[in-house]
N, C-alpha and C positions, 0 to 999 in steps of 0.2 A: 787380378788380371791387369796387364798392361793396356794402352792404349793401343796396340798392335790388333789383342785378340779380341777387345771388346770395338775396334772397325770391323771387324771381319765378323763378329756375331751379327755385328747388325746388319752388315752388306748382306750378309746371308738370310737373315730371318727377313727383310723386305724382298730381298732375292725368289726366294722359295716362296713365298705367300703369292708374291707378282703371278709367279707363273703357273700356280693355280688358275690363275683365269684368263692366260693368254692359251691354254692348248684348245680352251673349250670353246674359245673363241672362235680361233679357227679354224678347229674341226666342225663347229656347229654353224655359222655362216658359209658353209660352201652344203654342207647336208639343206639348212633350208634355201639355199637358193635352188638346189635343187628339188627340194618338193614344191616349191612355187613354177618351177619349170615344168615339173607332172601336171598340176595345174589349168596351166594356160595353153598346153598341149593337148588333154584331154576332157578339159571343163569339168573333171571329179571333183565335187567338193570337200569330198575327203583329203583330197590331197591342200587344197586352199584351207582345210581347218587346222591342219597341219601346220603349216608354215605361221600359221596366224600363232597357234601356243606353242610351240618350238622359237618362232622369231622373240615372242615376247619375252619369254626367259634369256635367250640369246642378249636381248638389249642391256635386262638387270645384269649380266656377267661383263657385259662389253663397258660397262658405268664402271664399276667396280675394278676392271682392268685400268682403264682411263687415269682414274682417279690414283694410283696405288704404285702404277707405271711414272708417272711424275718425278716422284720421289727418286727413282734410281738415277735420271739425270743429275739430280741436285746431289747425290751422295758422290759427286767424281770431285767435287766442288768442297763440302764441307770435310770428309774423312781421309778423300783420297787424293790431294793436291798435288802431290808428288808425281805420283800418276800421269794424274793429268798434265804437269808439264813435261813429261817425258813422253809421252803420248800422243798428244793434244795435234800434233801435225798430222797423223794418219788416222788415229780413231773419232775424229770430230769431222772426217768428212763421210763413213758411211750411214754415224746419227744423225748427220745433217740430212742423208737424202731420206730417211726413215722418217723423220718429221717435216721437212716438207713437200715430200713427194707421195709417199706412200699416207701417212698419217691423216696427211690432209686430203687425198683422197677416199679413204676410208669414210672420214668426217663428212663430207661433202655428200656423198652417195648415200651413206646412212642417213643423212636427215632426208634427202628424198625418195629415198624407200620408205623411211616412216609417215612421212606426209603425201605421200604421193599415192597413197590407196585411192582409187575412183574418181586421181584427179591428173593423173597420168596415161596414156594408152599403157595396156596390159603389157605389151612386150618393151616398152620404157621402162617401165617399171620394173621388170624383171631383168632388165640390161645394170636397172641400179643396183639391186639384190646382186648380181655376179659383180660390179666392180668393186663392192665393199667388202665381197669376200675374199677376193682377187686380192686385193689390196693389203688385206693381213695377212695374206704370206710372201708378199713381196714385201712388209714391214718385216715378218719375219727373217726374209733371206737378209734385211739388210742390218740388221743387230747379231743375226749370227755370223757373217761376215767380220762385224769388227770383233767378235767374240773369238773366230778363228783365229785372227791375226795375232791375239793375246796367244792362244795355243801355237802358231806356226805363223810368225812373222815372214812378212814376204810385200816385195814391189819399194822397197827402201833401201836408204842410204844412209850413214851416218855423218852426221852433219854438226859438229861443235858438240859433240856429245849427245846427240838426240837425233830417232831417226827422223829423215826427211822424207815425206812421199814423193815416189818418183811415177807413179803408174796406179793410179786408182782401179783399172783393168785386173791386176793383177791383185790387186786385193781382193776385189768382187769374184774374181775367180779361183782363187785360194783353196789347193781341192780340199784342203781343210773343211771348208766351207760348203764345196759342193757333195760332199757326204754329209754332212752337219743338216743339211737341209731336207734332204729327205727323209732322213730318220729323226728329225725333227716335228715335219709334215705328220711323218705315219701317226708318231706316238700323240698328236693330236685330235687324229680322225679315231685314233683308239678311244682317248676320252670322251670323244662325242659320240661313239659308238657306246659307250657303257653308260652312261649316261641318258642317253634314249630306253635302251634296254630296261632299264632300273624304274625308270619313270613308267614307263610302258605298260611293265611287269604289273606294278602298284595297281594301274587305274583298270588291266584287264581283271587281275583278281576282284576288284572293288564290283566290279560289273555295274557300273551304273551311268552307262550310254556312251557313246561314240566308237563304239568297239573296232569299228573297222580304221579310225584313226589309230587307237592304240594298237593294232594289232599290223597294219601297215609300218607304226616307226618300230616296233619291236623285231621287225623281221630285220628289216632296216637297218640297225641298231646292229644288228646279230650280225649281218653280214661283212659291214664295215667295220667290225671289230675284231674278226675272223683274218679279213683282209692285211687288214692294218699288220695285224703280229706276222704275215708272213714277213709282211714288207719292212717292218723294224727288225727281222730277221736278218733280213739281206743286205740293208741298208747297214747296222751291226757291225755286218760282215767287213763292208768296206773300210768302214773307222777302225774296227780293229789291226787291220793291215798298216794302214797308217798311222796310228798309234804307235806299233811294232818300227817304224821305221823315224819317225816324228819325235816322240814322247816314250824312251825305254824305260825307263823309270816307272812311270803311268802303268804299261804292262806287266812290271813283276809286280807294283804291289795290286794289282788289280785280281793276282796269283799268291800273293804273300809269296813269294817267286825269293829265296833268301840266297840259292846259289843256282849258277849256268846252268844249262841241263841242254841236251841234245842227243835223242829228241824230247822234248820238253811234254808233258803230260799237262791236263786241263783238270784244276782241282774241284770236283762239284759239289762238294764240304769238307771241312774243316774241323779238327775237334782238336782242344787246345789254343793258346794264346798264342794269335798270327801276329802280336806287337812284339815278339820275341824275335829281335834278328839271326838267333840261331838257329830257330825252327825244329831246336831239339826237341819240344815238348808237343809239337803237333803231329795228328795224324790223320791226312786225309784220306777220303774219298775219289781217284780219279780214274781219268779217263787216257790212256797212253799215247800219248805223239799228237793228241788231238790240240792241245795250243803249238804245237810246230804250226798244225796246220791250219789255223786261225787265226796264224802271225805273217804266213808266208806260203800258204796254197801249198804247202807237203810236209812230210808226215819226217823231215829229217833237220831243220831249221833249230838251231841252235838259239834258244833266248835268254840270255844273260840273266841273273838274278841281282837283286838289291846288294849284296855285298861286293859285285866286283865294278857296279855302276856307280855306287858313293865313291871308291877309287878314282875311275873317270872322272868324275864330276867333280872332284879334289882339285886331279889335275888340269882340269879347264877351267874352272870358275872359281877354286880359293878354297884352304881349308877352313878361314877364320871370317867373318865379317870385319869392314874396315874401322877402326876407333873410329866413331862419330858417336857424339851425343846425340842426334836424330834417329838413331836407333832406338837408343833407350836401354833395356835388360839386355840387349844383344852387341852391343854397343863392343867389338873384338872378340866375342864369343865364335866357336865354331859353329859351321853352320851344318844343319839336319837338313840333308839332301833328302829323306828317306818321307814321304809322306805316313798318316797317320795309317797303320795296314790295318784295323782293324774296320775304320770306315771304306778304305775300298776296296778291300775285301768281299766284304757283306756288302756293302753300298752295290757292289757289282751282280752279285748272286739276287739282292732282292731286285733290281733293276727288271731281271729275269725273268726273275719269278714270279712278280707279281702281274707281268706282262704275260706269262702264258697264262695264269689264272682267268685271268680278263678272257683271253681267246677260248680258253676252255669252257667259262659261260656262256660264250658269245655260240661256242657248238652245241652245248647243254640245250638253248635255248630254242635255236634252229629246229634242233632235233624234234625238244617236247612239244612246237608249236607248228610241226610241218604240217599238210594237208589239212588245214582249218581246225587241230585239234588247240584248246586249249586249257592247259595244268589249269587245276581248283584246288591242289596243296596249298597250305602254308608256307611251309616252306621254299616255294616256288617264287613270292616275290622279296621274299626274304634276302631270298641267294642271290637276286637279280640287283637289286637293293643297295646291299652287300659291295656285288662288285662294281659299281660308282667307283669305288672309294681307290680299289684295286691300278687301272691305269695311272690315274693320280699319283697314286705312291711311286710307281714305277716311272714315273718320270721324274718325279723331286728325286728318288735316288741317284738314278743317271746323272742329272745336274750334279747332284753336292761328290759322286765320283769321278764327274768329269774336272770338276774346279777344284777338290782337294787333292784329287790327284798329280796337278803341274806342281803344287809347294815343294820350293818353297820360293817358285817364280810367281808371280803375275804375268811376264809377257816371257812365255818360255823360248829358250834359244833354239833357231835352227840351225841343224846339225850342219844341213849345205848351205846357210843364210850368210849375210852378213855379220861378219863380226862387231861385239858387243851391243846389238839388238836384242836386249834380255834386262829383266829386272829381277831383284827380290822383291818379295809381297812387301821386306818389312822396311824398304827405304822409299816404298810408295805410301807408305801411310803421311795424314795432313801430321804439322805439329800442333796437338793440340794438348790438353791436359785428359788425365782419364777421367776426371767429375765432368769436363765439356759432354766426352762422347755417352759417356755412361747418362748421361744427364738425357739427350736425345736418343741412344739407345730404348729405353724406358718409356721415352714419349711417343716415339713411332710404334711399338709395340703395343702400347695402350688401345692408340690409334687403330692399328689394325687390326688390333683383337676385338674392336666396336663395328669399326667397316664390316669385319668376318659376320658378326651376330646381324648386320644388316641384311647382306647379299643372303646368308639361310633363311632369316627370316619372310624375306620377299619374296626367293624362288619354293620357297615351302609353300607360301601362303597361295601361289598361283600353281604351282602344283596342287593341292587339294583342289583347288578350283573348276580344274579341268580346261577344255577347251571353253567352257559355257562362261568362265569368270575373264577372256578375252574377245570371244566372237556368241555373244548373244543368240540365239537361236530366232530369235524375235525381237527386233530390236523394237522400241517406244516408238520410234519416228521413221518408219518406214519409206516414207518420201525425202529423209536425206540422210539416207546409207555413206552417205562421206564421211558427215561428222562421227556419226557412229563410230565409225573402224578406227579411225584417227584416234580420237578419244584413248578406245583400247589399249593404244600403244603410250 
């Protein structure tokens, strides 16, 4: 491996681990501010045991996100310098208000929702629980923002060779971004939805007390999980449209899409090698006119394929890379417009799929647990268990076919944009040696393969615990309930 592919292993491997625990994040801090709002609306204490072992897990995930999120700032700096100064004028002002605007709001609010049990009025207190929720998905909006800009630059100028920001407005509102964001959202609240579910599942089977808590987040769980997949449905819907118009390339091979078709069919498997630009040896499974019409709202929409798009893209951007020893292996080589089809291909179908699976337990569950019944199979927390795991995947896939799919850009060109707002991945990499990156590759890997054994371990260990290994049923010191809850957290 060059130094190209071993930046790009590792931007990815802290990439995809990061965001392990930013969907659970903030799908789970907006679910318990709302059962602390049940709460102090209805003085159930079922719902206040709730938010107590639901929040505490929340915080072990929120440590862990903190801690792991770092790192990606600092990788713009050590791998990807190039980048960065090409960049650095528009993408360092939406990380800017992400850290300190949103960040530090989050910060600020979560330490006094942690401390502030019995020492704040109750609707204080719960004003803190909403603004630290609040707050990570306005963190959110503002990283997927500069993340659009990389997919669909917009609100600049080119300036001595680099673009210049002309309009931070326009960035923020980049509808790149305003689709990005809610199907962002959903696939989060999915997480926390499967995730409740799964836990829920365990401790109703275990039967061994709080039932009506467990059996409140599981419904819960069910609901919001249900919900969610509509709305990553629809949300989908709109990225796809603009993909089709943004990113064509992205669309065929999201199709293994090898020539034009009109009206173009929706492939819903594959059998055969879709890395094959001839497509002679596959044979799929489809659905007819149906990607016309999830390109372009009808069923006659012509969408080009990978062989007459590397053409285009010949003609706009070069058949060969420019001699530079900064390249390195690529260094006048021609360039491979065509991303990897076999990753998003599949990256896109399991995106999918593992996304209805999640919704399909999330009905399973509904189902089995309506009118106060509830499963004593085996198999019942198993499957529940199980689909934890399911949202999770289905959004790491999404990511890794949303980002291999622009190669072999980093800031892919706008079709209506400004001219020469665009990079290759492989003139954004730092110049470093390959023992440098491979050296730190290896080391943050370590790292997070310890951090991972941490965060299971912790949220394991207070999952068995139950609600009783956070909120006491009887605390020692019944004349000062503050210290007590404090403690907890």
């Amino acid at each position: 491996m060059d130094v190209l592919d071993l930046a790009r292993w590792q931007f990815g491997i802290t990439t995809v681990y990061h965001f392990l625990m930013v969907p659970l994040t903030i799908g789970l801090s907006v679910l318990v501010a709302g059962m602390q709002t049940a709460w102090v609306r209805t003085g159930d204490e079922k719902y206040l045991r709730m938010t107590k072992f639901w929040g505490k897990l929340l915080l072990i995930n929120f440590a862990m996100g903190v801690v792991t999120g770092i790192v990606q700032e600092f990788q713009f700096g050590m791998s990807w310098s190039e980048y960065s100064r090409f960049v650095g004028d528009v993408f360092g002002a939406p990380l800017a208000m992400e850290g300190l605007v949103a960040f530090f709001v989050e910060s600020t609010f979560l330490g006094l929702w942690i401390f502030g049990w019995d020492r704040l009025p109750k609707r204080v207190h719960l004003a803190c629980a909403w603004a630290f929720s609040l707050a990570t998905i306005a963190s959110a909006y503002f990283i997927l923002a500069a993340n659009s800009w990389m997919q669909h630059p917009v609100g600049v100028v080119m300036d001595e060779g680099r673009p210049r920001l002309t309009s931070i407005w326009a960035v923020l509102g980049n509808n790149t971004a305003l689709a990005a964001v809610p199907h962002t959202v959903a696939g989060c609240f999915a997480v926390a939805g499967a995730f409740l579910v799964g836990i829920a599942a365990w401790h109703l089977w275990r039967d061994r007390g709080d039932q009506p808590v467990w059996r409140a987040s599981i419904r819960l769980g069910s609901w919001v999980g249900v919900v969610s997949f509509a709305a990553l449905a629809v949300t989908g819907d709109m990225q796809a449209k603009l993909m089709f118009e943004q990113q064509p390339m992205k669309m065929a091979a999201a199709e293994a899409l090898c020539h034009t078709e009109q009206p173009a069919s929706f492939s819903v498997f594959a059998i055969g090698d879709v890395s094959r630009p001839d497509c002679e040896s596959v044979k799929s499974i489809t659905v007819p006119a149906l990607l016309s019409f999830l390109a372009h709202n009808d069923f006659d929409t012509e969408v080009r394929g990978v062989n007459d798009l590397v053409v285009e893209y010949q003609a706009k951007y070069g058949t060969n890379y420019p001699v530079d020893e900064r390249l390195g292996e690529l260094s006048g080589k021609p360039i491979d417009y065509v991303p990897v089809l076999p990753v998003t291909y599949w990256g896109f179908r399991l995106m999918i799929g593992f996304g209805a699976v999640s919704a399909f337990i999330g009905l399973a569950v509904l189902w089995l647990t309506r009118k106060g019944r509830l499963p004593r199979t085996k198999w019942f927390p198993r499957l529940a268990l199980a689909g934890i795991a399911t949202p999770f995947i289905g959004n790491s896939m999404g990511w890794i076919f949303t980002e291999m799919g622009r190669q072999p850009f980093v800031v892919v060109p706008n079709p209506s944009g400004v001219d020469g707002v665009w990079m290759f991945t492989a003139r954004a990499v730092s110049g470093l040696t390959v023992g440098e990156v491979l050296t730190s590759l290896i080391a943050l890997t370590l790292v997070y393969a310890a951090l991972a054994a941490v965060e299971v371990f912790l949220i394991a260990r207070y999952v068995r615990a139950g609600v009783a290994g956070v909120m006491p049923d009887k605390p020692d010191k019944p004349d000062e309930p503050s210290d007590t809850l404090a403690f907890a957290y």
